[in-house]
Backbone as CSV, one residue per row, in Angstrom:
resi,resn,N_x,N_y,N_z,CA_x,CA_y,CA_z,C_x,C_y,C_z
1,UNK,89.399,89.384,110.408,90.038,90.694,110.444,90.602,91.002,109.061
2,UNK,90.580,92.303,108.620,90.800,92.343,107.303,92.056,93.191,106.664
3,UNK,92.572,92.928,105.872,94.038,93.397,105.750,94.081,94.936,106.281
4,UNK,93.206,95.764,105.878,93.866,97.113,106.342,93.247,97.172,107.514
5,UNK,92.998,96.411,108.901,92.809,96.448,110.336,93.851,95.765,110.782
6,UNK,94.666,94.818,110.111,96.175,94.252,110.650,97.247,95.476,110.255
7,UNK,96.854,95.836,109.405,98.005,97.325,108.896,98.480,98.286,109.579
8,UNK,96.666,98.234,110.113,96.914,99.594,111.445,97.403,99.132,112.691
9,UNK,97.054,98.274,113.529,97.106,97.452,114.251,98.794,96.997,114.353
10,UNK,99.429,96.348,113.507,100.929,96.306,113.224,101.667,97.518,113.071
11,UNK,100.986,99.113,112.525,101.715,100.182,112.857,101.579,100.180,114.148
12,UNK,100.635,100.585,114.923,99.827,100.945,116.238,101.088,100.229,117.446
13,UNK,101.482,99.156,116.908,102.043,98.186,117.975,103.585,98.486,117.755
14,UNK,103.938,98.109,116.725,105.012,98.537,116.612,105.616,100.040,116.820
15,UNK,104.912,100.620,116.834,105.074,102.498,117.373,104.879,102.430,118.937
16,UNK,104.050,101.379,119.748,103.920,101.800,121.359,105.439,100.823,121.291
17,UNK,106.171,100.209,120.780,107.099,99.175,120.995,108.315,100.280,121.023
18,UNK,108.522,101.069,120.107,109.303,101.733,119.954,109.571,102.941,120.780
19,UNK,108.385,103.372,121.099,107.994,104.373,122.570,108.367,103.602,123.959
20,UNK,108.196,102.208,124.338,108.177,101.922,125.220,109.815,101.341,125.709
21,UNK,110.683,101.150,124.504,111.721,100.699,124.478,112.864,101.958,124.170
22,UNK,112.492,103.214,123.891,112.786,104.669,123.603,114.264,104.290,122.272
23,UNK,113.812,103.240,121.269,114.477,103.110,120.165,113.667,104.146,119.235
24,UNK,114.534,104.623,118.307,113.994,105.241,117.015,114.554,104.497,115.819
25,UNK,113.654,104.772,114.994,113.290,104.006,113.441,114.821,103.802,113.238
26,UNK,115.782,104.091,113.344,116.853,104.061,112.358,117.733,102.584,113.468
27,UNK,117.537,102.552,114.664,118.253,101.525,115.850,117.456,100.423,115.504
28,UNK,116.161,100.680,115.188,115.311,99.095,115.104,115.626,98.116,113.636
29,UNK,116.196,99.303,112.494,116.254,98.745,111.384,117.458,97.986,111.138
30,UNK,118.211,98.507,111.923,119.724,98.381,112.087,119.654,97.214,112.551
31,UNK,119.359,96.787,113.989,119.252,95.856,114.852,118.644,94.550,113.884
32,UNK,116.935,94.777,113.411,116.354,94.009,112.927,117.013,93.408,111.441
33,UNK,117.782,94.156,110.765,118.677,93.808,109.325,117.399,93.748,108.316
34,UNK,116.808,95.505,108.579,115.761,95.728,107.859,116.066,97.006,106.868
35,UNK,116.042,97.143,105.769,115.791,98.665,105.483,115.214,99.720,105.941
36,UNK,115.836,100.844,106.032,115.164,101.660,107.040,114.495,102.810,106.142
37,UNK,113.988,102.634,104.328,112.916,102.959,104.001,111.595,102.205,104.036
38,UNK,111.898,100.799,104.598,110.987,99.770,104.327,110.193,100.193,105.827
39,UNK,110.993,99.934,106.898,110.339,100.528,108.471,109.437,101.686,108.207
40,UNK,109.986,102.758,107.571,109.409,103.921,107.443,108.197,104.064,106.736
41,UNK,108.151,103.460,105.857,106.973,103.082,104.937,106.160,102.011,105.645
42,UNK,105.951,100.675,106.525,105.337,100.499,107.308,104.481,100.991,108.406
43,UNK,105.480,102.426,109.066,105.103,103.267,109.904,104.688,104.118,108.904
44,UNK,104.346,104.724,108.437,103.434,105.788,107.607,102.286,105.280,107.810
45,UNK,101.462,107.212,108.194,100.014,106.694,108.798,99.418,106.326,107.528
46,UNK,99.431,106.488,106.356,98.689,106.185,104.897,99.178,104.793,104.046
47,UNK,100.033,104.341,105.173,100.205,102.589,104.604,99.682,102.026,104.275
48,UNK,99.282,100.959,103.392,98.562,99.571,103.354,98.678,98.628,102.888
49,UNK,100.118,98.414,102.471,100.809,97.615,102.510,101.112,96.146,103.568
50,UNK,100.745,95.096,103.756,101.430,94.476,104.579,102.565,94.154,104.971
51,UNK,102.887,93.877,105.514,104.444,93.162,106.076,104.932,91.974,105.475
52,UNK,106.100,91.881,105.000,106.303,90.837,104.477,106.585,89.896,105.633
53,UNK,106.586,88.448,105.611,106.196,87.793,106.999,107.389,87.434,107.662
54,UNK,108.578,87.791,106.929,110.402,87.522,107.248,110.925,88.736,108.354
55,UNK,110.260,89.980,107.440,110.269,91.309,108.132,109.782,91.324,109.545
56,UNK,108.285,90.990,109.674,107.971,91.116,110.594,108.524,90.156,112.114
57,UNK,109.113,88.688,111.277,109.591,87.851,112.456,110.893,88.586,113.148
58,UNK,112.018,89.388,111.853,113.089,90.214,112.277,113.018,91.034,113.211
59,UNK,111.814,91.768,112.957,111.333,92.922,113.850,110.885,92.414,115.530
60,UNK,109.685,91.337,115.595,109.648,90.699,116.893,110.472,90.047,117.363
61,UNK,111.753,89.640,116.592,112.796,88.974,117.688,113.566,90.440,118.423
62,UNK,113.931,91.566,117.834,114.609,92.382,118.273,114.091,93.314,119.076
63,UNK,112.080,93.609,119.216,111.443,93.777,120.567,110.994,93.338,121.489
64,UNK,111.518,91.788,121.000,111.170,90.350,121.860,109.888,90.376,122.128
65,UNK,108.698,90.725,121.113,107.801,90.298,121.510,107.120,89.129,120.203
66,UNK,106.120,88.854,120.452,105.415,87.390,119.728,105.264,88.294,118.369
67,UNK,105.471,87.178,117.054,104.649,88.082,115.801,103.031,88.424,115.631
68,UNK,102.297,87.570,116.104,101.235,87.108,116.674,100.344,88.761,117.224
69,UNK,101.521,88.873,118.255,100.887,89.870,119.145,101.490,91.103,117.727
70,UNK,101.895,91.329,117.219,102.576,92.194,116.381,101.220,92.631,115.199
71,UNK,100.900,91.811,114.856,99.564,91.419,114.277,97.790,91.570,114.390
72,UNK,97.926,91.840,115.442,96.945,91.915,115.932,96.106,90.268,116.202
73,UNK,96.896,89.010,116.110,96.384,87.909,116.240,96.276,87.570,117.771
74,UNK,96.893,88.182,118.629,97.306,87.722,119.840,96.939,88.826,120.821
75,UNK,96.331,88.789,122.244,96.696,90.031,122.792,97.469,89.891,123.637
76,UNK,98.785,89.115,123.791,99.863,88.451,124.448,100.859,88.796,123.561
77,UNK,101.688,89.715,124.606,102.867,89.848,123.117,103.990,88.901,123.555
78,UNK,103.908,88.021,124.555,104.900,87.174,125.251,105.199,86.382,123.534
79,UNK,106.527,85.426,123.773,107.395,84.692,123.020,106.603,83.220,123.527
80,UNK,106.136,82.591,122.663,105.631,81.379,122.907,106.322,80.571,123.628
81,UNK,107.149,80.500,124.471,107.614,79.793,125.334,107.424,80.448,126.710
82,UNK,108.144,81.956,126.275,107.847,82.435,127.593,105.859,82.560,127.956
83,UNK,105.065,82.737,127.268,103.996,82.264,127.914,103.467,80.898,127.774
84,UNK,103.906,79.663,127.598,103.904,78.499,128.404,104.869,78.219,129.817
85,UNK,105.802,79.162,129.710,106.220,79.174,130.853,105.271,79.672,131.922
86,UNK,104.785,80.876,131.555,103.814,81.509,132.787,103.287,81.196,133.191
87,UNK,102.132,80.373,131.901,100.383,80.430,131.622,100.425,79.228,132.292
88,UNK,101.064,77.702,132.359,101.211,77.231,132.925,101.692,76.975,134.524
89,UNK,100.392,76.298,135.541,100.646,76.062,137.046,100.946,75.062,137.220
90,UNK,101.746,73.955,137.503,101.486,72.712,138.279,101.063,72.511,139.803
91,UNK,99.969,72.073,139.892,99.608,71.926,141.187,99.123,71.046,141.714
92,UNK,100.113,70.344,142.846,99.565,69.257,143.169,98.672,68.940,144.171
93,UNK,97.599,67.913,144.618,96.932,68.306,145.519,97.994,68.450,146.977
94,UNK,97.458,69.298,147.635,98.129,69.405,148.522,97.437,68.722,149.861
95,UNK,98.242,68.000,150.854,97.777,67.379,152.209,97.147,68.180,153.388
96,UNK,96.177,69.015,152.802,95.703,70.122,154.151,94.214,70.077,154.223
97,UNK,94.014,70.248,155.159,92.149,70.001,155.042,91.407,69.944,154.012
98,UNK,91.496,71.656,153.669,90.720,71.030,152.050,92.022,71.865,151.322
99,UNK,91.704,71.391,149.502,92.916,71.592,148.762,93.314,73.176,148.480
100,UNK,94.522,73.568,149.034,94.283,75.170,149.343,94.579,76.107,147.385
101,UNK,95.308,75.303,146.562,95.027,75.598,145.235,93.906,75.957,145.255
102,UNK,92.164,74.560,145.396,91.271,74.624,144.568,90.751,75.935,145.713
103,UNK,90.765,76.007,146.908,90.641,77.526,147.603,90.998,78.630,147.174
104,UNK,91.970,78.509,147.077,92.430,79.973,146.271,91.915,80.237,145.122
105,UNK,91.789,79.356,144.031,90.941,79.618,142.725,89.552,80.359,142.468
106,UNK,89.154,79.496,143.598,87.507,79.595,143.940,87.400,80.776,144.716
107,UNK,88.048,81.688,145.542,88.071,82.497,146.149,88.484,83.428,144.962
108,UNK,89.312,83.024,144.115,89.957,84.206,142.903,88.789,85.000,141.982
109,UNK,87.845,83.422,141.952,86.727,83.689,140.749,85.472,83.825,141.587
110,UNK,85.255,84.687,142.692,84.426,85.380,143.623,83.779,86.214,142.480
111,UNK,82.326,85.738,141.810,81.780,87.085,141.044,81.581,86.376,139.701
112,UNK,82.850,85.599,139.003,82.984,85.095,137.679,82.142,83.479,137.845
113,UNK,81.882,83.513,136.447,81.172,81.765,136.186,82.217,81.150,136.264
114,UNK,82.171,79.950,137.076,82.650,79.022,137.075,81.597,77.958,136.020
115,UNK,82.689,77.506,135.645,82.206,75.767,134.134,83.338,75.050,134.768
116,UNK,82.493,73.886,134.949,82.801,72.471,135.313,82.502,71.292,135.258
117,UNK,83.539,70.623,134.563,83.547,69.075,134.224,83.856,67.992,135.064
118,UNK,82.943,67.621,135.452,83.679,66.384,137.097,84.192,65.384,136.234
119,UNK,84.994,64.774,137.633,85.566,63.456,137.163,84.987,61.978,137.349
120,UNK,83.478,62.484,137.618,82.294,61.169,138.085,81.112,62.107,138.336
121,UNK,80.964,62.096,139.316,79.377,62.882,139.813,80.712,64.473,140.739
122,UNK,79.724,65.793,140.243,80.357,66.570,140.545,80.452,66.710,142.308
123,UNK,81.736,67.099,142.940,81.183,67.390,144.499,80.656,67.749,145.175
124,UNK,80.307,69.125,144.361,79.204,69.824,144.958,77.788,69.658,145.453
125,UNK,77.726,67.764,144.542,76.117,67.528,145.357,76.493,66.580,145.988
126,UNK,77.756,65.577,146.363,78.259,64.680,146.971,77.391,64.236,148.224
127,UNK,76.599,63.515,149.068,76.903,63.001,150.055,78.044,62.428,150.965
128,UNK,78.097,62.409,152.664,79.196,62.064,153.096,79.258,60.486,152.934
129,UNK,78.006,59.604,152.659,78.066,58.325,152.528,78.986,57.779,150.988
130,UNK,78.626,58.714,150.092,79.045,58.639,148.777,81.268,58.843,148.653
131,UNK,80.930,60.058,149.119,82.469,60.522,149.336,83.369,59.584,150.447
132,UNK,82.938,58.770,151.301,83.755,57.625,152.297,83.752,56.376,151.513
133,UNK,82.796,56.281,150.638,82.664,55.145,149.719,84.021,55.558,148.618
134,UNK,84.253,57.004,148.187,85.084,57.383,147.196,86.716,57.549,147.747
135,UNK,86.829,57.699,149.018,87.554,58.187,149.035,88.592,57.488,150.375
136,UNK,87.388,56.611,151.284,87.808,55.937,152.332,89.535,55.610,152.273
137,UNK,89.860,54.491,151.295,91.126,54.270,150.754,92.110,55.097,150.203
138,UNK,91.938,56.479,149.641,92.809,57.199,149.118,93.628,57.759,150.285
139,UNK,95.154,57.806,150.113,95.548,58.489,151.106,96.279,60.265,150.792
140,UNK,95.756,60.350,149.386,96.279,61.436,148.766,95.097,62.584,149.184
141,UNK,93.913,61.887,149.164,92.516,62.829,149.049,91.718,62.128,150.530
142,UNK,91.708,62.325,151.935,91.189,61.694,152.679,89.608,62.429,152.747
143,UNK,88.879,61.149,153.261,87.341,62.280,153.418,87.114,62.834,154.229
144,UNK,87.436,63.406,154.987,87.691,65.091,155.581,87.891,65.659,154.485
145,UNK,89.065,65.559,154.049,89.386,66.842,153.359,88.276,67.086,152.231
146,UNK,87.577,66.054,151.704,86.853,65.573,150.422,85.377,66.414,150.818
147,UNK,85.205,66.509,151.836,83.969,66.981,152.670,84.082,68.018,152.789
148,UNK,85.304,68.915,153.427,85.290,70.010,153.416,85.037,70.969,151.898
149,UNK,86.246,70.188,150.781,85.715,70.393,149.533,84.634,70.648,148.995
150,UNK,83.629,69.511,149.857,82.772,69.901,148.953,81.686,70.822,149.737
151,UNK,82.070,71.161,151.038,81.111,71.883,151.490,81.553,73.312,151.342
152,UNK,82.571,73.634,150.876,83.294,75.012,150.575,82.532,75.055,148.697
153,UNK,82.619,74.525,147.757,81.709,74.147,146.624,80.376,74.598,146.751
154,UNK,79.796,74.074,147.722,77.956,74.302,147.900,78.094,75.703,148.774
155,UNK,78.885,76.432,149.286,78.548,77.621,149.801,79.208,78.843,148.651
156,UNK,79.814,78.195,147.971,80.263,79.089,147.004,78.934,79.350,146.160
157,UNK,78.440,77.920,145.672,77.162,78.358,144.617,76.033,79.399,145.841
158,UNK,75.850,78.568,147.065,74.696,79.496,147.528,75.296,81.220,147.914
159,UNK,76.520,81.363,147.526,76.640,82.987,147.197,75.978,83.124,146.008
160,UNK,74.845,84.465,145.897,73.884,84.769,145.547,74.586,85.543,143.921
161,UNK,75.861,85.703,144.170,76.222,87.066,142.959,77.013,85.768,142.348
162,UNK,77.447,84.640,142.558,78.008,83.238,141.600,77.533,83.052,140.666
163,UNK,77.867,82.443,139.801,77.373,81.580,139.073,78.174,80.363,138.246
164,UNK,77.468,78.945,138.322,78.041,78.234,138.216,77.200,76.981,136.942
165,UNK,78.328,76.456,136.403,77.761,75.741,135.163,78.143,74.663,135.309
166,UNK,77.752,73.592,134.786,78.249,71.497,135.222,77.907,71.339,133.804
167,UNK,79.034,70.496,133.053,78.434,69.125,132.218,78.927,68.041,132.635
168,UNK,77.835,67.253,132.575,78.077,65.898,132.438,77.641,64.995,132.164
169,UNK,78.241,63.722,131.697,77.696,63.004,130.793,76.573,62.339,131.442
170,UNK,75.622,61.492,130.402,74.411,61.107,131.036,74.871,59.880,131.418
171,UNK,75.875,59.077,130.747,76.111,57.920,131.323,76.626,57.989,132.930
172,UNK,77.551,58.914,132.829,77.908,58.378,134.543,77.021,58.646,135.405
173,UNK,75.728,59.481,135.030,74.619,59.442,136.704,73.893,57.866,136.542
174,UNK,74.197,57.480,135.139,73.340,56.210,134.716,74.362,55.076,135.539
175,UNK,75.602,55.319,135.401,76.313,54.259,135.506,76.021,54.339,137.341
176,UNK,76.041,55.350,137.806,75.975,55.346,139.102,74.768,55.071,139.562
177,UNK,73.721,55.406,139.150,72.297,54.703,139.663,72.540,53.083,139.052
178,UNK,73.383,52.552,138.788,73.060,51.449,138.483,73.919,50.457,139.306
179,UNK,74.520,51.298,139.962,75.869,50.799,140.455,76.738,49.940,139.950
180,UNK,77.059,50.559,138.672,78.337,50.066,138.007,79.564,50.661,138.709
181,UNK,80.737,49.892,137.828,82.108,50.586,138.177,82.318,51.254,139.295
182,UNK,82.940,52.407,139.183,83.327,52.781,140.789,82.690,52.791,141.739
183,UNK,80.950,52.741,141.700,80.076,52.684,142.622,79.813,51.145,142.290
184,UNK,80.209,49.872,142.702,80.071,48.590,142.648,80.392,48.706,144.317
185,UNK,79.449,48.089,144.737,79.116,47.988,146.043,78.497,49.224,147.017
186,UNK,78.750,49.539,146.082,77.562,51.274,146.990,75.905,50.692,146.873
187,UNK,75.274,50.815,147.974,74.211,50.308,148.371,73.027,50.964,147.481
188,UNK,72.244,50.671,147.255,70.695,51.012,146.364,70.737,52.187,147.413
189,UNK,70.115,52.123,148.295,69.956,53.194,149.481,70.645,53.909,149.460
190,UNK,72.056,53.930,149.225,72.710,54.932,149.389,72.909,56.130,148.135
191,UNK,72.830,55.497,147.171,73.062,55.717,145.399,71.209,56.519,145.329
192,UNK,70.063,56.195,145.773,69.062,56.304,145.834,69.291,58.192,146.591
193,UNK,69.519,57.941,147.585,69.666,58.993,148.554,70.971,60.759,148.061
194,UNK,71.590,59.449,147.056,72.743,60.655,146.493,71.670,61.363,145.241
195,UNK,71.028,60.188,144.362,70.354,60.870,143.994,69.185,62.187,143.786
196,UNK,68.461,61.468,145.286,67.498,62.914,145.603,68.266,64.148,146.248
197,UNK,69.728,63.897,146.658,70.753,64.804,146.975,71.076,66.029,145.488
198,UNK,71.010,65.239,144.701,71.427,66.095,143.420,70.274,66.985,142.811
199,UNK,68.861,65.685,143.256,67.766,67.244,142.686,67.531,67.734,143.953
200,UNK,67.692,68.193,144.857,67.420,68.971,145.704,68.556,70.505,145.793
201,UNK,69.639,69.867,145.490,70.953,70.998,145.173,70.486,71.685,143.902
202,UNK,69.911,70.638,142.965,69.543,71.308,141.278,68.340,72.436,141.435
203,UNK,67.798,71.732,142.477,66.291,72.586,142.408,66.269,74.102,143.225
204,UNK,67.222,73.777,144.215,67.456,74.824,145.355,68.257,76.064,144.746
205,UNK,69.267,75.393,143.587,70.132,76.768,143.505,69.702,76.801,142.171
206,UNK,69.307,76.144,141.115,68.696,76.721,139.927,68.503,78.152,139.965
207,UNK,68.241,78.960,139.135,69.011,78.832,137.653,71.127,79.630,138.035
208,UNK,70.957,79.672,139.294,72.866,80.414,139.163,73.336,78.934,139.285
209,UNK,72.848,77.540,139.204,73.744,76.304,139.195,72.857,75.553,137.833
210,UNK,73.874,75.488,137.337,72.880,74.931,135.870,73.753,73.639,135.257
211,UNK,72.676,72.549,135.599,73.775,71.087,135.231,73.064,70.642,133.848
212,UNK,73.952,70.490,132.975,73.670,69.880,132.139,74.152,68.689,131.716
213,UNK,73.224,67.956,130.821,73.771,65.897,130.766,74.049,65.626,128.946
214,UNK,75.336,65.755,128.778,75.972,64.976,127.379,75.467,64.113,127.323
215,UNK,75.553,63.293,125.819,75.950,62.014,125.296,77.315,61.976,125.454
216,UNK,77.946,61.133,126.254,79.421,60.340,126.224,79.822,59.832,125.519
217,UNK,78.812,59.074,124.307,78.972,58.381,123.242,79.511,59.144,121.866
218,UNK,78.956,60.465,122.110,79.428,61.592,120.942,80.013,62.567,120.991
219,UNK,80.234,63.002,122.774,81.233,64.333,122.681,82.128,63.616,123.966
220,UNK,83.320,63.796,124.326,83.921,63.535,125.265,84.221,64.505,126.016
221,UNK,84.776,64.478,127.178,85.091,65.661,128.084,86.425,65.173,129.453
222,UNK,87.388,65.251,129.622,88.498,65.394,130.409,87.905,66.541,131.448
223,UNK,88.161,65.674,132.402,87.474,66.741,133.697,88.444,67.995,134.359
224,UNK,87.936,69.037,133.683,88.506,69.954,133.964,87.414,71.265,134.943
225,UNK,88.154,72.956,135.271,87.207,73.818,135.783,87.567,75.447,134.987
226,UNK,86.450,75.600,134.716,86.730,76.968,134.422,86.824,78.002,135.102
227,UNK,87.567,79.268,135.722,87.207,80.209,136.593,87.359,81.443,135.574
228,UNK,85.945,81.521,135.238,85.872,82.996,134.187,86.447,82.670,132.951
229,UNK,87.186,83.469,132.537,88.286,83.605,131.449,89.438,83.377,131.316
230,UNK,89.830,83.673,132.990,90.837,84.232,133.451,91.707,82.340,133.708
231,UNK,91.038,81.866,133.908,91.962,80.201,134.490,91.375,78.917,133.878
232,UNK,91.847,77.694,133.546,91.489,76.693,133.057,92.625,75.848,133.716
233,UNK,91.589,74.925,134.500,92.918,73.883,135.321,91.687,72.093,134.737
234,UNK,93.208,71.591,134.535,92.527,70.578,134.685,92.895,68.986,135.613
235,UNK,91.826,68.473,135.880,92.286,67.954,136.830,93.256,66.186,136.098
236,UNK,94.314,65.864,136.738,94.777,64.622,136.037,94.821,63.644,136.998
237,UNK,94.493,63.194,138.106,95.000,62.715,139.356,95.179,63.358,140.510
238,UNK,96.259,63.273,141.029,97.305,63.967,142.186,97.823,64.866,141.166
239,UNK,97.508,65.567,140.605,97.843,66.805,140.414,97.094,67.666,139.383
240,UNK,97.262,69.088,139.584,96.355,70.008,138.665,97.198,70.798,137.571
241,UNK,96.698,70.747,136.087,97.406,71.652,135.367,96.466,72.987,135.123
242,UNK,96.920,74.550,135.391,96.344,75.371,135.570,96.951,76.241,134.191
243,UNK,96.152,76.536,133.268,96.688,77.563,131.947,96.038,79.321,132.569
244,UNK,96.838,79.835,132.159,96.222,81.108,132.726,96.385,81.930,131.963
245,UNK,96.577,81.563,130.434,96.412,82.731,129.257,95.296,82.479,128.811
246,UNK,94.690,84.011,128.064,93.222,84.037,127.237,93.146,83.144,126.409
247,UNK,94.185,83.007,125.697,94.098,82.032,124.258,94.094,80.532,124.693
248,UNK,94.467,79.872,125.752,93.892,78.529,126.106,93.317,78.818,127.113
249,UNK,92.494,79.516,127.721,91.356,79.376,128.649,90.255,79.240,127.270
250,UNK,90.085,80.152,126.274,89.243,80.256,125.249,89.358,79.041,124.632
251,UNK,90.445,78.085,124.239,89.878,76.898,123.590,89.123,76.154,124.253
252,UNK,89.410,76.066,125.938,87.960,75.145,126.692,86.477,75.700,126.611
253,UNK,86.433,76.971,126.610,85.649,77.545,127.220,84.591,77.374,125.840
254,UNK,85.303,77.360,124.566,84.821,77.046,123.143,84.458,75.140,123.664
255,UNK,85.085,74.574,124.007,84.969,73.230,124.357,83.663,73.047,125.103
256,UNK,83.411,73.872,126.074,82.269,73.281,127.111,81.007,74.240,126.611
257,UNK,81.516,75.240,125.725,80.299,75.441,124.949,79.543,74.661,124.114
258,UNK,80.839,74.223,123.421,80.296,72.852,122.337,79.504,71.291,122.929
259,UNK,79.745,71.206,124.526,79.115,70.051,125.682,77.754,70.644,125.807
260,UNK,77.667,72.157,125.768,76.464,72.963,126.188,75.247,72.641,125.059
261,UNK,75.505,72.542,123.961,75.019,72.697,122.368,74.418,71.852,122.487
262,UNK,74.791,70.146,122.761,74.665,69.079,122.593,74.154,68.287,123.677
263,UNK,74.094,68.960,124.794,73.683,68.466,125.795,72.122,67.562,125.185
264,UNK,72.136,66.849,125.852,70.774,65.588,125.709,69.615,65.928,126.829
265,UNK,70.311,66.753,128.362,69.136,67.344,128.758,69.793,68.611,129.346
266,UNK,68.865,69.627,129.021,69.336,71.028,129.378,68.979,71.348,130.675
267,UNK,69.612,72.005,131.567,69.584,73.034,132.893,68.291,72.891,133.098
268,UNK,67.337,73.210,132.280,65.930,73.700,132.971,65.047,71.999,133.705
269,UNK,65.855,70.923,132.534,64.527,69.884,132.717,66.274,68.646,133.654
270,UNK,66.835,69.436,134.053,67.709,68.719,134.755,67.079,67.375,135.959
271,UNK,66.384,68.427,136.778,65.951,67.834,138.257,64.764,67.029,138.014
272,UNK,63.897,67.532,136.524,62.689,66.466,136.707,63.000,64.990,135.746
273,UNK,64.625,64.929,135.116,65.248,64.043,134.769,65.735,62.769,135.496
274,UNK,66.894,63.947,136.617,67.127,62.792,137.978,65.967,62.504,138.749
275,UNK,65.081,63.281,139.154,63.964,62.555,139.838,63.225,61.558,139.173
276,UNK,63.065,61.401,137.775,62.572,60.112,137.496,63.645,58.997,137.006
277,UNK,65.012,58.950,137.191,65.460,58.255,136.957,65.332,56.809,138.024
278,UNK,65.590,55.719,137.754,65.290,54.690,138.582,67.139,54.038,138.971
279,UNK,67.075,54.131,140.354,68.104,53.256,140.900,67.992,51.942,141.303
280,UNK,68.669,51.130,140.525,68.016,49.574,140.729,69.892,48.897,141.778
């Protein structure tokens, strides 16, 4: 953005500020411990001058809004606290059939892409043999509820106007056909069967479900979900952190673009990937 588009932009804002708060030039200068030829000469439509950067912090503490947003850097004119206060949800899973947060979200972003990072193999292609194996012992996440999850997931993608995006790394479908780690003792048969579970979901809802497989070795990813623009939660355990401003929904959304770039196999050659993979 270039100095005389912040010029205008910082008049522009500071004039709806002054309209919206029904102060005139001479109360704001006063207040702010500004000169009130210096205000005036800012507000002049033939300015082009910038703001000196002392001025302008004077000025956003006394309309309480962000300098940022003053600027045209922000389209949040909130006070950086007060939008971490907002933008921030804590949510924990809750003990009800299925988790009524991740319901409500998913019901919110009816229409918008959902992007999503699992925290192993995503749920949406889960088997019930897989998920009693995952979840038998948890008493935070029981499999009921884990089932319902994920069968509320697979009817969301087979709504026709969805659309939905997956990365994930290539190691964990590897680690899981191999039955490493968390799948250590999950049966060939069963790991076999989750598998043709995943290209059959890949193949059926292609192209509005589009999974793609990282290197783990070169990009990392914290399992989080995108809903649109509008939400970025991520998951930590027993509980969810939900941001709900543009400016950190946009750093993930820049994030799982950058998983997208690099992916090792893309959306299209997804299903003829897992189908030849071997479960030993």
């Amino acid at each position: 953005m270039g100095k005389r588009e912040i010029v205008t932009i910082f008049r522009t804002r500071l004039t709806e500020c002054l309209a919206t708060r029904g102060m005139n030039q001479s109360a704001l200068a006063r207040a702010a411990g500004v000169d009130r030829s210096t205000l005036s000469q800012l507000l002049a439509e033939d300015n082009v001058r910038m703001p000196r950067a002392d001025t302008v912090a004077a000025l956003a503490e006394v309309l309480q809004v962000s300098t940022d947003w003053l600027l045209g850097l922000s389209s949040d004119s909130r006070y950086g606290a007060e939008i971490l206060r907002q933008s921030l949800e804590v949510a924990p899973h809750e003990p009800s059939p299925a988790d009524a947060n991740l319901a409500r979200w998913y019901q919110e972003a009816a229409g918008l892409k959902i992007r999503y990072v699992p925290a192993n193999l995503p749920d949406i292609f889960k088997t019930e043999a897989v998920l009693r194996h995952e979840f038998d012992a948890v008493v935070e996440r029981p499999v009921d509820r884990a089932l319902e999850e994920t069968r509320q997931q697979l009817s969301f993608g087979r709504t026709t106007e969805n659309d939905m995006e997956i990365c994930l790394s290539s190691q964990a479908i590897q680690d899981f056909c191999s039955g490493h780690s968390l799948w250590r003792g999950l049966s060939r048969a069963v790991r076999d069967a989750q598998r043709r579970q995943i290209v059959d979901v890949v193949e059926e809802l292609y192209p509005s479900l589009r999974l793609y497989l990282f290197d783990g070795l070169r990009r990392y990813a914290a399992p989080y979900t995108l809903f649109g623009n509008r939400r970025a939660v991520l998951y930590v355990g027993q509980m969810f952190f939900a941001f709900n401003t543009r400016e950190y929904v946009t750093i993930l959304i820049r994030h799982f673009d950058d998983l997208i770039r690099n992916s090792v196999v893309n959306a299209h050659e997804a299903a003829d990937y897992l189908r030849d993979l071997e479960v030993s």
